[in-house]
PyMOL CGO cylinders between C-alpha atoms (Angstrom):
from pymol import cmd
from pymol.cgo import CYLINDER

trace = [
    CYLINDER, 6.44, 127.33, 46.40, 10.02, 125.94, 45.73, 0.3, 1, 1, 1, 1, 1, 1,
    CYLINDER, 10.02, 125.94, 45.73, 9.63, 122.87, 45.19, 0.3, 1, 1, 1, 1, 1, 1,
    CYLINDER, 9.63, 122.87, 45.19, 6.42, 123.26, 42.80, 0.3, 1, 1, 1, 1, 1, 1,
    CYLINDER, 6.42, 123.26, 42.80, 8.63, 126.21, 40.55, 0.3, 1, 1, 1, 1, 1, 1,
    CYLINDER, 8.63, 126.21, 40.55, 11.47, 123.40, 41.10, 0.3, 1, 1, 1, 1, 1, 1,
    CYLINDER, 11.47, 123.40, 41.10, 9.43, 121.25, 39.51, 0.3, 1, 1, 1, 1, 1, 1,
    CYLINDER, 9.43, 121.25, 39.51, 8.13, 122.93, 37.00, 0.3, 1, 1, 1, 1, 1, 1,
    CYLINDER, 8.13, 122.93, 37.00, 11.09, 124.56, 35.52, 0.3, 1, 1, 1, 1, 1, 1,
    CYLINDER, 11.09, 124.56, 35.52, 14.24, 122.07, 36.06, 0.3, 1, 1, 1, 1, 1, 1,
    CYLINDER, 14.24, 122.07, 36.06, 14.34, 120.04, 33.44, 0.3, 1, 1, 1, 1, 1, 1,
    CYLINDER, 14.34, 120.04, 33.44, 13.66, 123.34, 30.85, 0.3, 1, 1, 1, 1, 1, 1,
    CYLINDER, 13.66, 123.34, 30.85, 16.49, 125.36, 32.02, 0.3, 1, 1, 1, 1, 1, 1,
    CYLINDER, 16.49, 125.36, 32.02, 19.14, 122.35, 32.71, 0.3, 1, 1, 1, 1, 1, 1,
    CYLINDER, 19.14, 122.35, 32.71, 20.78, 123.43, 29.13, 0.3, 1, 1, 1, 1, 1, 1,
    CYLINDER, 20.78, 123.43, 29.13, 21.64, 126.66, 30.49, 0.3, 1, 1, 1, 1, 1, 1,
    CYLINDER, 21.64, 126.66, 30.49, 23.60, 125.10, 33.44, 0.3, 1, 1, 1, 1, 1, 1,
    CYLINDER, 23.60, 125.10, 33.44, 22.11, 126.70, 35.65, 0.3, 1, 1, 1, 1, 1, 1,
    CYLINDER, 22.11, 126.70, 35.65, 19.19, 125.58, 38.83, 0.3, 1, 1, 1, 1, 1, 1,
    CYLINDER, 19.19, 125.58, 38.83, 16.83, 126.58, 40.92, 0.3, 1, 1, 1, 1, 1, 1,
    CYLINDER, 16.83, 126.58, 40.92, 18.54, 127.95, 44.66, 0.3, 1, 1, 1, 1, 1, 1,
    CYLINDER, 18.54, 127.95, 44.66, 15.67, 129.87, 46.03, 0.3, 1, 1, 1, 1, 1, 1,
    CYLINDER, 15.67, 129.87, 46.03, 12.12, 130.49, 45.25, 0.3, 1, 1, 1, 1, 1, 1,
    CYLINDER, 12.12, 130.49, 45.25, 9.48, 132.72, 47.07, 0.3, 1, 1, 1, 1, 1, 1,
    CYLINDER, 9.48, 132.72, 47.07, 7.12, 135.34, 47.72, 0.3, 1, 1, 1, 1, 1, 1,
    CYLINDER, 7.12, 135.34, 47.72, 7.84, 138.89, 49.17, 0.3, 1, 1, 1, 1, 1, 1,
    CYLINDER, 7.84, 138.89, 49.17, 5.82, 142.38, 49.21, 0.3, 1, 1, 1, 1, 1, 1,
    CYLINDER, 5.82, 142.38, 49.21, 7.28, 145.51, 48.52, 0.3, 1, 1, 1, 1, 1, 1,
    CYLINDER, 7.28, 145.51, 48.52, 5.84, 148.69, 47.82, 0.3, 1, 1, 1, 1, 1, 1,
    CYLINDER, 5.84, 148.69, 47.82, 2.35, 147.20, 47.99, 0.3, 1, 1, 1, 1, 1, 1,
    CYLINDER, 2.35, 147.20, 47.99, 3.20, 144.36, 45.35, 0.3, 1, 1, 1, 1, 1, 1,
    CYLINDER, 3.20, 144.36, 45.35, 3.40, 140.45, 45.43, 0.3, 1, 1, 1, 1, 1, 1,
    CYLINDER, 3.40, 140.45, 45.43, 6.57, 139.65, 44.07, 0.3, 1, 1, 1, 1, 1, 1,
    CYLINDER, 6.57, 139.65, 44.07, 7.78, 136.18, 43.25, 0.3, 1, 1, 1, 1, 1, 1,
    CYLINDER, 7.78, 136.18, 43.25, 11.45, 135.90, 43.32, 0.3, 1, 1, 1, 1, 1, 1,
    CYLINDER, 11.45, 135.90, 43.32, 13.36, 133.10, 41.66, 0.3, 1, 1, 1, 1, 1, 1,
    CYLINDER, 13.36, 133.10, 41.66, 16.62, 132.60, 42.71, 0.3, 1, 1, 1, 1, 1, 1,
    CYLINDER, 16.62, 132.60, 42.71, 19.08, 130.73, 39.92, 0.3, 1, 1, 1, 1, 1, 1,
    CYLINDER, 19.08, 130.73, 39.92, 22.44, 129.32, 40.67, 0.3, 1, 1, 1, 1, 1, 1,
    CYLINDER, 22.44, 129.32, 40.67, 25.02, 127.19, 38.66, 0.3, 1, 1, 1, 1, 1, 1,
    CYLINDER, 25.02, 127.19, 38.66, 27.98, 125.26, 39.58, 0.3, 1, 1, 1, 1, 1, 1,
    CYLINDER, 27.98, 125.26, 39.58, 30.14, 127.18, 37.20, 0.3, 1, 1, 1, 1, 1, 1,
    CYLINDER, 30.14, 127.18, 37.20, 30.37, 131.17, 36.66, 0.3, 1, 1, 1, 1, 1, 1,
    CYLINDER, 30.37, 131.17, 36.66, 26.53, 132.51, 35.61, 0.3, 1, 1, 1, 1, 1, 1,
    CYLINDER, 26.53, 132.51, 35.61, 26.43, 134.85, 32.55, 0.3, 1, 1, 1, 1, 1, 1,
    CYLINDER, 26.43, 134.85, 32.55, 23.85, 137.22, 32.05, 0.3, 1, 1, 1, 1, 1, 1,
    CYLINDER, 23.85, 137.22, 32.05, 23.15, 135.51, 29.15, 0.3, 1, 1, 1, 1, 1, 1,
    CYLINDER, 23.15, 135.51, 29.15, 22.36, 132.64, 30.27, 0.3, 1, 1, 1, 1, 1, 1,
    CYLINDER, 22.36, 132.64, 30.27, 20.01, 134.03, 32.81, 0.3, 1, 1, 1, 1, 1, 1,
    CYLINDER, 20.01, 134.03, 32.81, 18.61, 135.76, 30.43, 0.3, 1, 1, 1, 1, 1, 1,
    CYLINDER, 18.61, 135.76, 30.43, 17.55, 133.04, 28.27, 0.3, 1, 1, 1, 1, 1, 1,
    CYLINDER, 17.55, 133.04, 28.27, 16.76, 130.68, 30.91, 0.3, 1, 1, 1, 1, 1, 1,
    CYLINDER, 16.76, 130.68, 30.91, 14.20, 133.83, 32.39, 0.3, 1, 1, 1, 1, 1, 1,
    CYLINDER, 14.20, 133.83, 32.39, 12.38, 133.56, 28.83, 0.3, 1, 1, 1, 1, 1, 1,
    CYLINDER, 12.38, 133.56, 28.83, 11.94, 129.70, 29.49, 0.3, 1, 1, 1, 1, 1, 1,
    CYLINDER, 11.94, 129.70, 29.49, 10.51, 130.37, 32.99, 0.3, 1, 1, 1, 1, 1, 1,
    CYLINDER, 10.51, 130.37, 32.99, 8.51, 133.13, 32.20, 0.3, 1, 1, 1, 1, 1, 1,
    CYLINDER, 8.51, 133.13, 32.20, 6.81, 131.26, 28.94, 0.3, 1, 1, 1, 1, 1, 1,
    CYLINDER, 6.81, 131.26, 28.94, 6.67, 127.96, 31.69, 0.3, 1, 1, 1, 1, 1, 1,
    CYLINDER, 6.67, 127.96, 31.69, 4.81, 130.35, 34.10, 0.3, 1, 1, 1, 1, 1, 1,
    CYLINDER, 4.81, 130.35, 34.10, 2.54, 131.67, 31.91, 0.3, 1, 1, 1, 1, 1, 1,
    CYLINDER, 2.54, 131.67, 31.91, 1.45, 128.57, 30.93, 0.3, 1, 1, 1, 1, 1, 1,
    CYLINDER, 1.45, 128.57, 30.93, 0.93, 127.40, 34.51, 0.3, 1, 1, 1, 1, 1, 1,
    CYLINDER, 0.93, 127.40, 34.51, -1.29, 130.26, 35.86, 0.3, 1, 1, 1, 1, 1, 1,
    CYLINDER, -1.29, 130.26, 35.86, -2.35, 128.62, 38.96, 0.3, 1, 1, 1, 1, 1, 1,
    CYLINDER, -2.35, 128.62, 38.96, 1.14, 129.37, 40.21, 0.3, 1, 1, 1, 1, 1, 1,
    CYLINDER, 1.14, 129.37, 40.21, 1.56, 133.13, 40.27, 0.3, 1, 1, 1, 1, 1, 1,
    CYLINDER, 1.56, 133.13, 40.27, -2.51, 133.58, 40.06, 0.3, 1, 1, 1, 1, 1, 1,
    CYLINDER, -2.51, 133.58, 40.06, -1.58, 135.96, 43.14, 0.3, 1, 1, 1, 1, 1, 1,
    CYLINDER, -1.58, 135.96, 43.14, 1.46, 137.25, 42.14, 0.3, 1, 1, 1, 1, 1, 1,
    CYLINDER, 1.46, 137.25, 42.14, 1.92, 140.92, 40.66, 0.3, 1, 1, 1, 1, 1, 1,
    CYLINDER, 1.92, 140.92, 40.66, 5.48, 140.61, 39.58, 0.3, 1, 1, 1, 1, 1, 1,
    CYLINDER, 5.48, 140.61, 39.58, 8.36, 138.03, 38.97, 0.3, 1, 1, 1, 1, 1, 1,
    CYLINDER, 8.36, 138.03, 38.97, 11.76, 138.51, 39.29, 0.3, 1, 1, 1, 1, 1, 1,
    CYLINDER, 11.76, 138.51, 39.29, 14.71, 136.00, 38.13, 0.3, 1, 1, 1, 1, 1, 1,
    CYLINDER, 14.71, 136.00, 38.13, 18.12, 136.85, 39.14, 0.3, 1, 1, 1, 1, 1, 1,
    CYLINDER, 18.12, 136.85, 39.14, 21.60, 134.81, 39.58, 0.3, 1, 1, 1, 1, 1, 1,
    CYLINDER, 21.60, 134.81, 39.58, 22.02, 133.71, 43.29, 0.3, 1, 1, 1, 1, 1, 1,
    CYLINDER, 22.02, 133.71, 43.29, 24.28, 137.02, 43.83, 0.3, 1, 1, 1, 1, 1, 1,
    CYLINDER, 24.28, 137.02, 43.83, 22.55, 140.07, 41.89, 0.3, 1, 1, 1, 1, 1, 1,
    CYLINDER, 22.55, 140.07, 41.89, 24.77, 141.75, 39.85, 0.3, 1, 1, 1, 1, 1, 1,
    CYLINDER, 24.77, 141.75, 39.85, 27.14, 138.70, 39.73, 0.3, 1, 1, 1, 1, 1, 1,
    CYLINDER, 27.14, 138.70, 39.73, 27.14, 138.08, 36.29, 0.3, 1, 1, 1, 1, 1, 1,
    CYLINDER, 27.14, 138.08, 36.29, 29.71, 138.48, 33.49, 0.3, 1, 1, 1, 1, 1, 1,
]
cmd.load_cgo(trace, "trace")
C-alpha cells in the first residue's frame, strides 16, 4: 500500500516539502481507514498539510482502485498535532 500511495502522490506534493513516512490500513469503530502519514525534513505547518491533503485527496479520487475498500482517509504530519 506504501509504496503504490508513494508512488502515486510524490512527485504532486514535493512543492509542499513535505513526503510520504507511512501509509496503511487500520479498522476502527467498524471502518476501513487509510492513514497517510506525511513528514518533512524541516518544521510541517498545518498549512502545508493542508494543501498537500487536497492534492492527495483529488490524486485518490482519481485513482479509485486504491481506496475501492476504504471507508475513510486520514492525512496527518508524522506527529499529530505537531504542526505550527
Amino acid at each position: 500500500m506504501k509504496e503504490k500511495i508513494s508512488e502515486l502522490i510524490k512527485d504532486s506534493i514535493q512543492e509542499y516539502n513535505v513526503f510520504l513516512e507511512d501509509a496503511f490500513v487500520d479498522t476502527e469503530d467498524g471502518k476501513k481507514r487509510l492513514n497517510i502519514v506525511l513528514d518533512s525534513e524541516e518544521i510541517i505547518d498545518l498549512n502545508r498539510i493542508t494543501d498537500a491533503s487536497r492534492v492527495i485527496n483529488k490524486l485518490l479520487d482519481q485513482e479509485k482502485n486504491i481506496i475501492e475498500d476504504i471507508d475513510e482517509v486520514d492525512i496527518y504530519s508524522k506527529e499529530k498535532g505537531d504542526c505550527e
